[in-house]
C-alpha positions in Angstrom: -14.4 10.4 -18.1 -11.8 10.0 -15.7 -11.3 6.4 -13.9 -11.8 7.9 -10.4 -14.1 10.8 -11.1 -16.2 11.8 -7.6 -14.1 9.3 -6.0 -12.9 9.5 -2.5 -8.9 7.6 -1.7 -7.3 7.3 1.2 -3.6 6.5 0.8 -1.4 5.3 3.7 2.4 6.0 3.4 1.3 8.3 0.6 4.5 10.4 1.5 6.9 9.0 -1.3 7.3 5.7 -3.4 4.5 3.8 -4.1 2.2 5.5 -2.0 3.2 9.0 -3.3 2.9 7.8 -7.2 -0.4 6.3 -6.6 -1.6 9.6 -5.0 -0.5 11.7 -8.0 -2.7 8.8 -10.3 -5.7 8.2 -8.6 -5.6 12.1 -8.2 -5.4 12.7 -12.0 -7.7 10.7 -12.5 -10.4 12.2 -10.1 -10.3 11.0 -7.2 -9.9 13.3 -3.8 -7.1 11.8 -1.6 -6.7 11.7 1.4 -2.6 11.1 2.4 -1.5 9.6 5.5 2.4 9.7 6.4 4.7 10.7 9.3 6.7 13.3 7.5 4.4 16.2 7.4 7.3 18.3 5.1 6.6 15.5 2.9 3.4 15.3 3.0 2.1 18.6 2.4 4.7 18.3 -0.9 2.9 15.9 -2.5 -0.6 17.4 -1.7 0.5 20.6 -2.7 2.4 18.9 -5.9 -1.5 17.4 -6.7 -3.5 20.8 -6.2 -1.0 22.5 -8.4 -2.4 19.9 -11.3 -5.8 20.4 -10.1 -6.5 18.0 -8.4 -7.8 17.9 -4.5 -5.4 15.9 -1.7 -5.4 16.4 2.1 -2.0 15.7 3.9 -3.2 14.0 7.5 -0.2 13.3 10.0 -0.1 10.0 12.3 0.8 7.1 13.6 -1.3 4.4 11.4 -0.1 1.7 13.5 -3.3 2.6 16.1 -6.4 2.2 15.8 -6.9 6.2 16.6 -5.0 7.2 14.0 -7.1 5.3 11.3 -10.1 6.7 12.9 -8.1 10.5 12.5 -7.8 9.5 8.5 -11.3 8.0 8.1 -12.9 11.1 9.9 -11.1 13.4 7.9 -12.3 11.7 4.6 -15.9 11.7 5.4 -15.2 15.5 6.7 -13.4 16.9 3.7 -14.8 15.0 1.0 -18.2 13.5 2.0 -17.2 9.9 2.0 -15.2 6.7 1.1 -14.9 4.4 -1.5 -11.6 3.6 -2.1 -8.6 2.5 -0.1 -5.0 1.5 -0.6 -3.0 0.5 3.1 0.3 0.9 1.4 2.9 2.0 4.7 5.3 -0.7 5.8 8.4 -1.2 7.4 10.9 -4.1 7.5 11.5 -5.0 10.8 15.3 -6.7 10.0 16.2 -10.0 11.6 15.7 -13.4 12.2 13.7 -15.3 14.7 15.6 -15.6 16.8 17.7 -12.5 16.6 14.6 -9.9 16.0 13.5 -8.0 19.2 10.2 -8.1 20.5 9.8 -4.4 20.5 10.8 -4.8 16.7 8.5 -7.8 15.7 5.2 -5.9 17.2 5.8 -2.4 15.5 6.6 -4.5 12.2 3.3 -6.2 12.8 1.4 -3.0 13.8 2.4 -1.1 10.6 2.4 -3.7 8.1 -0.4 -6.1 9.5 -2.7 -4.1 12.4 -2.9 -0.9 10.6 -4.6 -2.6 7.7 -6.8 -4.6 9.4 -7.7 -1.0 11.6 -8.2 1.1 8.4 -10.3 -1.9 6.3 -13.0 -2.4 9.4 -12.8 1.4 9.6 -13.6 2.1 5.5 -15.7 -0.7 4.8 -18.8 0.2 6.8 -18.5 3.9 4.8 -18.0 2.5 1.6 -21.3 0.3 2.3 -23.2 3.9 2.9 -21.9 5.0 -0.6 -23.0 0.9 -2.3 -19.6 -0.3 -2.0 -15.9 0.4 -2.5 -12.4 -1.1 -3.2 -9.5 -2.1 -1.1 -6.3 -2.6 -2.8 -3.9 -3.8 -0.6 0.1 -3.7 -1.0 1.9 -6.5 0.2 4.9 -7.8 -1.4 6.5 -10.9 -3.2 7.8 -11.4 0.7 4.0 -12.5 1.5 4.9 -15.7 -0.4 8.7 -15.8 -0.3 11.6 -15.9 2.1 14.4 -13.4 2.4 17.7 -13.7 4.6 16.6 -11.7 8.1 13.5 -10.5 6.8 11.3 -12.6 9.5 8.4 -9.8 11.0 8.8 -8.7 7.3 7.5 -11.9 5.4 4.9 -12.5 8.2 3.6 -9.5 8.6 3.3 -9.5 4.6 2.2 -13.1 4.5 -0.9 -12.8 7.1 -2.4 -9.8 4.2 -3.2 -12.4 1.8 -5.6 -14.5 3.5 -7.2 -11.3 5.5 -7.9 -9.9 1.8 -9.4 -13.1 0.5 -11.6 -12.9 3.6 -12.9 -9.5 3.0 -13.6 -10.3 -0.5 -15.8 -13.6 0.4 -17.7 -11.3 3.4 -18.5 -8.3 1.6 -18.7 -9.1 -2.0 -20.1 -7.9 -3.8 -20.4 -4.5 -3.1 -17.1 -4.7 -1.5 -14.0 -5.3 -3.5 -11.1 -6.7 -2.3 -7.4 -7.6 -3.9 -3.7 -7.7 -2.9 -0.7 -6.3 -4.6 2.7 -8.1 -4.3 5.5 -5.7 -5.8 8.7 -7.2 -6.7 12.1 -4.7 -6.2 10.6 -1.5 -6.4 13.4 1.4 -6.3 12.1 2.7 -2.9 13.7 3.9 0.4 12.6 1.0 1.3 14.8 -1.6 -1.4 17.9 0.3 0.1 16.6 -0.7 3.7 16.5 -3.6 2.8 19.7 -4.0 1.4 21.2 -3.3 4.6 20.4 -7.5 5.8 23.6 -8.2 3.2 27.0 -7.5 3.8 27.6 -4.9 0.2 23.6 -3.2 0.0 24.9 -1.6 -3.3 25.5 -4.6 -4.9 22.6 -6.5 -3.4 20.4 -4.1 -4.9 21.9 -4.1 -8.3 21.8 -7.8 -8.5 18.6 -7.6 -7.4 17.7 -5.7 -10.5 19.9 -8.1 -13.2 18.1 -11.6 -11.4 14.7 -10.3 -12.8 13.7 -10.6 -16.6 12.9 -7.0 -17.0 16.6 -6.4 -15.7 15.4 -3.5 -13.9 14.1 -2.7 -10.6 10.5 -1.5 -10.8 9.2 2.0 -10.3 7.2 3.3 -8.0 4.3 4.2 -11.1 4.8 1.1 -12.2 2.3 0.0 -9.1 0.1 3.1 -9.2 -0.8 1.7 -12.3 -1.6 -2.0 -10.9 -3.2 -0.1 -8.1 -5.4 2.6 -10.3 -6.5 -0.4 -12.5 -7.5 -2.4 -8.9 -9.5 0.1 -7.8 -11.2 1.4 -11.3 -14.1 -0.5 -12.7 -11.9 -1.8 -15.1 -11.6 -4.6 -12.7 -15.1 -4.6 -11.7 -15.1 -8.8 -11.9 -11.9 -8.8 -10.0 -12.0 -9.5 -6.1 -9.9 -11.9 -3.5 -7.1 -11.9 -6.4 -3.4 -11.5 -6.1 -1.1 -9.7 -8.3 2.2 -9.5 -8.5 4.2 -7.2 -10.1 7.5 -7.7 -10.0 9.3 -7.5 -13.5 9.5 -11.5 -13.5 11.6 -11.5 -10.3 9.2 -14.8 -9.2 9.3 -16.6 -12.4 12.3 -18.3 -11.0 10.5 -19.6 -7.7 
């Protein structure tokens, strides 16, 4: 049997990356998913890429960063496929610059994507997931919740604050509820290349980024799908307030 059979997903940022990869796998493995994303041409790709190998998706517009528009992808779960039961908040955005050169305007969208929307779509799900005897939330963060870049200030606190908001969920709502946090290392993402841009040559950043790790490769974006799959599967059905971190050895130098 499939990992996710009669499973219900809602992905945010499912558009490309990690959130499109983990689409594709949760969908091949039976669950329906529900994708959130702002780039509907996108979107409707990779849904349509997922019925053409059988499997059922639902592109959904929006601005995750409200509270509305986690409402708009909850609704349209429940509407489409009956229910809830699994969840992976997955969108982000960097936010580039110090503290004290980052703009207002900047820090609170950085914290409304990668912090508020979260929180919005987890007090959303879990109450739905109860109805159905529980659920999983898989969480992405990043090896910034833990670590310091140059210019990466909303970035690493906005990451930082998921940690302790998993482990919360996991104590309150275990154990029908699960909840764990994935920290990806360099992933080769739109979002790496973003990134990049806080050093003076991005090209080169990124490509030392890659040679500093012991895998001496950036990470792809299946290579979380799979962390993420095996999160939200019972194969980790003892596994709740944990942190993973996937990064191709990139911390194992501190």
């Amino acid at each position: 049997m499939k990992k996710l059979a009669n499973k219900v997903a809602i992905i945010t940022g499912g558009t490309s990356g990690m959130g499109k990869a983990t689409a594709q796998l949760f969908a091949a493995e039976g669950a329906a998913v529900v994708i959130s994303g702002r780039n509907e041409e996108r979107g409707n790709e990779v849904a349509a890429s997922i019925a053409a190998e059988g499997g059922k998706a639902l592109f959904v517009p929006g601005d995750i960063s409200t509270f509305a528009g986690n409402e708009v992808l909850v609704k349209a779960a429940l509407e489409n496929f009956g229910g809830l039961d699994i969840i992976f908040p997955n969108a982000g955005m960097l936010g580039l610059a110090s503290v004290t050169e980052v703009s207002l305007e900047t820090w609170h969208q950085t914290m409304n994507t990668n912090l508020h929307a979260v929180f919005y779509l987890i007090k959303l799900a879990i109450p739905e997931m109860l109805k159905r005897g529980g659920g999983s939330i898989v969480v992405n963060a990043s090896i910034a919740a833990t670590k310091a870049f140059p210019n990466h200030a909303a970035y690493c606190a906005s990451k930082g604050a998921l940690i302790p908001l998993v482990k919360q969920i996991a104590l309150d709502y275990g154990p029908a509820i699960r909840a764990n946090v994935i920290c990806p290392g360099p992933v080769d993402t739109p979002l790496i290349w973003d990134s990049a841009q806080a050093f003076p040559e991005p090209e080169r950043a990124v490509q030392k980024a890659a040679q500093r790790v012991p895998m001496q490769r950036l990470g792809q974006p299946e290579d979380i799908a799979r962390m993420a799959l095996f999160l939200a599967s019972d194969d980790a059905a003892w596994i709740t307030g944990s942190v993973f971190t996937v990064d191709g050895g990139a911390m194992t130098g501190g």
